[in-house]
C-alpha positions as CSV (number, residue, x, y, z in Angstrom):
1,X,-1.6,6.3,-12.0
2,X,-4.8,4.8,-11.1
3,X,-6.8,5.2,-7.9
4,X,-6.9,2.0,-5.8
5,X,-9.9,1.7,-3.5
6,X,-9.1,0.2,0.0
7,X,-11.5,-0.6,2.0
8,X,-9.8,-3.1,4.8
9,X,-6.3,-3.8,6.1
10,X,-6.2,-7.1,4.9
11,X,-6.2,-5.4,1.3
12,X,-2.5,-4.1,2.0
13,X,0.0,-6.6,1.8
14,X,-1.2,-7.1,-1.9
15,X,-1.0,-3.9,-3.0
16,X,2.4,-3.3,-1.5
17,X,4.1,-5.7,-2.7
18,X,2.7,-4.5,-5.9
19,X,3.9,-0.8,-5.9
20,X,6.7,-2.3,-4.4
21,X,7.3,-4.2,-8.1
22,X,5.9,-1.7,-9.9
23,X,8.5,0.8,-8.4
24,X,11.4,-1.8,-9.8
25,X,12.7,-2.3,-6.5
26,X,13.2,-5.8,-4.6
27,X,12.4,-6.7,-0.9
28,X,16.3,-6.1,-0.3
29,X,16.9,-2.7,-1.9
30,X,13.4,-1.5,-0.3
31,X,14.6,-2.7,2.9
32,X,18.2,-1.1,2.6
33,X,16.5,2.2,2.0
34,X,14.4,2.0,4.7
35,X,17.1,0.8,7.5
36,X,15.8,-2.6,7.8
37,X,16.7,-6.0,7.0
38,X,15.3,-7.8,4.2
39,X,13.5,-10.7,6.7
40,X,11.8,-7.6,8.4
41,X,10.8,-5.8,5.3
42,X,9.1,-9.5,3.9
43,X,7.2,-9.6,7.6
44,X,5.8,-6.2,7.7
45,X,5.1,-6.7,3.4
46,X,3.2,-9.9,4.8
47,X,1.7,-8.4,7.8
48,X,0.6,-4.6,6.1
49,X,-2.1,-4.9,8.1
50,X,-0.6,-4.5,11.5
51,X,2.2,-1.7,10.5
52,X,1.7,1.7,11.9
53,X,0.2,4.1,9.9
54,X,3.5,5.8,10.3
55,X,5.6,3.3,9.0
56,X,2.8,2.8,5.9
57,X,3.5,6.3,5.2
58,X,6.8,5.6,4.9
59,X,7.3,2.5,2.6
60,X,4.3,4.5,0.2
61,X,6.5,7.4,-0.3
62,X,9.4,5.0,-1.1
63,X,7.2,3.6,-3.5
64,X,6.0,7.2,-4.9
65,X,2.6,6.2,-3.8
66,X,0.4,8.9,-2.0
67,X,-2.4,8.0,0.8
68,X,-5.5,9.7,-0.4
69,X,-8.2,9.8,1.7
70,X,-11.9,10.7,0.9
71,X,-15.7,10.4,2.5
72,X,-16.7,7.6,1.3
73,X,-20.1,7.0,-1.3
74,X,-23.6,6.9,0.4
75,X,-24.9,3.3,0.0
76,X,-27.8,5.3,-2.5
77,X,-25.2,7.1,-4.7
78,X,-23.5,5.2,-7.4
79,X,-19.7,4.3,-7.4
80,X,-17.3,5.4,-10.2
81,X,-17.4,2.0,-11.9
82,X,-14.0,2.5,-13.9
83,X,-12.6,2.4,-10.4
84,X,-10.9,-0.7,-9.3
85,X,-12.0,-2.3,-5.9
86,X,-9.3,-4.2,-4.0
């Protein structure tokens, strides 16, 4: 699976709803699995930005996503350029 670089919140809601899709599973079925209703999975896909970092955590795994976190490059050292940028 590729790497996905994230550097704001306002990069999630895209990328969800992507592994969402890419996982095969609707905003309902997510939802069901996660004990929620499918107007309140669509708000927090819309809003990623503002979900706790538990509840991110949560809807990744669903996805089979893992949260990766590394320093990030110095401004002098070059970036992998075969990695995407969101």
């Amino acid at each position: 699976m590729p790497e996905f670089t994230v550097r704001t919140a306002e990069q999630l809601p895209i990328l969800l709803q992507a592994f969402r899709k890419q996982a095969g599973l609707t905003q309902a079925a997510t939802a069901k699995r996660l004990g929620i209703t499918q107007q309140t999975f669509s708000a927090l896909e819309r809003n990623a930005d503002k979900i706790s970092t538990d509840r991110l955590l949560q809807v990744l795994s669903l996805f089979g996503v893992e949260l990766v976190l590394r320093e990030a490059c110095s401004p002098t050292e070059p970036q992998n350029s075969s990695e995407p940028v969101w």
